[in-house]
C-alpha positions as CSV (number, residue, x, y, z in Angstrom):
1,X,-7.6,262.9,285.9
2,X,-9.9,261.2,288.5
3,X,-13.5,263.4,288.0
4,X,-13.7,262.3,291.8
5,X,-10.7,264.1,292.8
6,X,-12.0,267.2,291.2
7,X,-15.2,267.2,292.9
8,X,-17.1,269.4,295.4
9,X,-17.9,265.6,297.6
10,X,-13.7,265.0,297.6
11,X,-12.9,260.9,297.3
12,X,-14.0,257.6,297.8
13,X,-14.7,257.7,301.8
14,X,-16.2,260.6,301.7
15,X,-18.7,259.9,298.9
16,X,-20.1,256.7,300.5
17,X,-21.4,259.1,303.4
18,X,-23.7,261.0,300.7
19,X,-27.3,259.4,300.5
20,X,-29.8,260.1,298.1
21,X,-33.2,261.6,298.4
22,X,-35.4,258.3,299.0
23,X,-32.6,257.6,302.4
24,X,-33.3,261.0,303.6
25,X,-37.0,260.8,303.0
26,X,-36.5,257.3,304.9
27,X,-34.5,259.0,307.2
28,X,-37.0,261.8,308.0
29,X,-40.4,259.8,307.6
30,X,-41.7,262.1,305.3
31,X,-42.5,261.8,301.1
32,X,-39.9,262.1,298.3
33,X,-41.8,265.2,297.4
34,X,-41.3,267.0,300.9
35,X,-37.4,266.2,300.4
36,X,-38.0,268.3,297.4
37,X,-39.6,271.0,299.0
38,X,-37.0,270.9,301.8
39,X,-34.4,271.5,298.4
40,X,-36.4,274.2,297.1
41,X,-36.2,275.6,300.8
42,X,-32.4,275.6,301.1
43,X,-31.7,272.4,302.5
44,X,-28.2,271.6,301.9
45,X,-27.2,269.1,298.6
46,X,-25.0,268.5,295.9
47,X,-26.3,267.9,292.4
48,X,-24.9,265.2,290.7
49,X,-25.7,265.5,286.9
50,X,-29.5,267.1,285.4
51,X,-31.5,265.3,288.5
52,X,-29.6,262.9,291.1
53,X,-28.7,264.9,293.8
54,X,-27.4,263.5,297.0
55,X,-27.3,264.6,300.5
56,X,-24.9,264.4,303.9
57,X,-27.0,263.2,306.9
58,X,-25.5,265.7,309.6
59,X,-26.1,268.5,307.6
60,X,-29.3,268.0,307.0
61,X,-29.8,267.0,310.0
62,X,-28.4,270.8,311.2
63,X,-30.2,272.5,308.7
64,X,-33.3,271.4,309.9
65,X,-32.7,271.9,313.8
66,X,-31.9,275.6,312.6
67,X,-34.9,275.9,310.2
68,X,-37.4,274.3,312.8
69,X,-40.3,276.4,313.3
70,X,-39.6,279.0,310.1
71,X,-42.4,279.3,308.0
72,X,-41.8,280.8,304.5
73,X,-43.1,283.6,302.9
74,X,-45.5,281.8,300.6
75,X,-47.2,280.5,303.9
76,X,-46.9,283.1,306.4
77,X,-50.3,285.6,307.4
78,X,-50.0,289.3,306.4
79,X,-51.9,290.2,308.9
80,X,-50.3,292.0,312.2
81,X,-50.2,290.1,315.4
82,X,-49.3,286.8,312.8
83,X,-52.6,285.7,313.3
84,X,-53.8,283.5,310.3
């Protein structure tokens, strides 16, 4: 059996539209590091092993568009009004 086949990324074709974090980095203009964040954050992957993970363009590309603007728990003011 083809491990490709079985996989959540499907065959060949479909793989070669996968990029890995440095291209989306590239593709953002941000760090390595802040695609890592973006992981931790939700941003759509697929984990290829203990620490490759690679990533479809659109999607990120929607998952960003939809998270623009949301700030996160760990950075957001308690205060009322949202004020810092």
């Amino acid at each position: 059996m083809n491990t490709l086949e079985s996989s959540p990324i499907g065959d060949q074709s479909t793989l070669q539209r996968y990029i890995n974090r440095r291209a989306v980095a590239r593709m953002l203009g941000v760090s390595t590091r802040t695609v890592d964040n973006l992981v931790r954050q939700g941003c759509p992957h697929i984990k290829l092993g203990y620490r490759s993970v690679r990533f479809e363009p659109d999607q990120v590309a929607t998952w960003l568009r939809d998270h623009r603007g949301i700030r996160h728990s760990s950075t957001v003011s308690t205060t009322e009004g949202g004020a810092p």
